[in-house]
C-alpha positions as CSV (number, residue, x, y, z in Angstrom):
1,X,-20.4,-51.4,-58.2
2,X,-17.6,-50.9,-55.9
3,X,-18.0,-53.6,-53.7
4,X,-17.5,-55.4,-57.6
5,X,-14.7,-53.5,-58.7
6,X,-12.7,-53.6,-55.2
7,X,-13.1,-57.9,-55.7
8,X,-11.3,-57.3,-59.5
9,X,-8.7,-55.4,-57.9
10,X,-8.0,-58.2,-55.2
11,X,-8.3,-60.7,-57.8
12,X,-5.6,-59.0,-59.8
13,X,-3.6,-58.4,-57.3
14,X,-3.6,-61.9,-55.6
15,X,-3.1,-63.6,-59.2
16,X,0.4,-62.1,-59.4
17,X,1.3,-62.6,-55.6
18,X,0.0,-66.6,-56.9
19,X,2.5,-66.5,-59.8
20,X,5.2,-64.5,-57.7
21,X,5.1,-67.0,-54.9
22,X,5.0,-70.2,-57.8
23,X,8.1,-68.9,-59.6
24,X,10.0,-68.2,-56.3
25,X,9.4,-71.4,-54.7
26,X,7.7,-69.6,-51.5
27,X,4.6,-71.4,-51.0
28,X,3.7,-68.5,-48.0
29,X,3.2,-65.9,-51.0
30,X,1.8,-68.1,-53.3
31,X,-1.3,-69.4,-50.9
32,X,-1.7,-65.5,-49.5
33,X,-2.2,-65.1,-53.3
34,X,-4.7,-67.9,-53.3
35,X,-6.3,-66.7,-50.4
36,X,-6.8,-62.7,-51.8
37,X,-8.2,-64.5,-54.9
38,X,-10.9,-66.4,-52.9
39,X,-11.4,-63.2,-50.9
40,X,-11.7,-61.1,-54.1
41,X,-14.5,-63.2,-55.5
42,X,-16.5,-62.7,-52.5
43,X,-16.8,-59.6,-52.8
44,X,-16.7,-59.2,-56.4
45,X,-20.4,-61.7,-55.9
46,X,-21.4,-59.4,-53.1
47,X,-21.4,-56.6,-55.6
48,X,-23.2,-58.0,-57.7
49,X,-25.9,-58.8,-55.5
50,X,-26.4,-55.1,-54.2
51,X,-26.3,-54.4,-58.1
52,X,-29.1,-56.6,-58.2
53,X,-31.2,-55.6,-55.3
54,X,-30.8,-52.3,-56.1
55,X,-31.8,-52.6,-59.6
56,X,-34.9,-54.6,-58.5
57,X,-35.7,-52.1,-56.0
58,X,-35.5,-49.6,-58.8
59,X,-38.3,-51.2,-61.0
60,X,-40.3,-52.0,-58.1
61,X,-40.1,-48.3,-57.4
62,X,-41.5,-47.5,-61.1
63,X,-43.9,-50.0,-61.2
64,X,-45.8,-48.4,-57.6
């Protein structure tokens, strides 16, 4: 859940860098947005695949 939470964040944080870099014409802000976003995602999916190997472990534990 972390690993998810810590991709929002960097999500959030390089959507506005996106849109500060757009409205002030610097493209160097507005791709280092970009790039955050991308980096964000991965490990916002990460996340989500720990959740799900842990939660699989879990059942597999309570099936035994």
């Amino acid at each position: 859940m972390d690993e998810q939470l810590k991709g929002k964040g960097e999500q959030i944080v390089g959507k506005a860098k996106e849109a500060v870099g757009k409205a002030t014409g610097d493209r160097r802000t507005e791709w280092s947005g970009k790039v955050e976003q991308a980096k964000g995602k991965v490990h916002e999916v990460i996340g989500e695949a720990k959740a799900d190997h842990e939660r699989a472990e879990r059942e597999r534990a309570g099936k035994k």
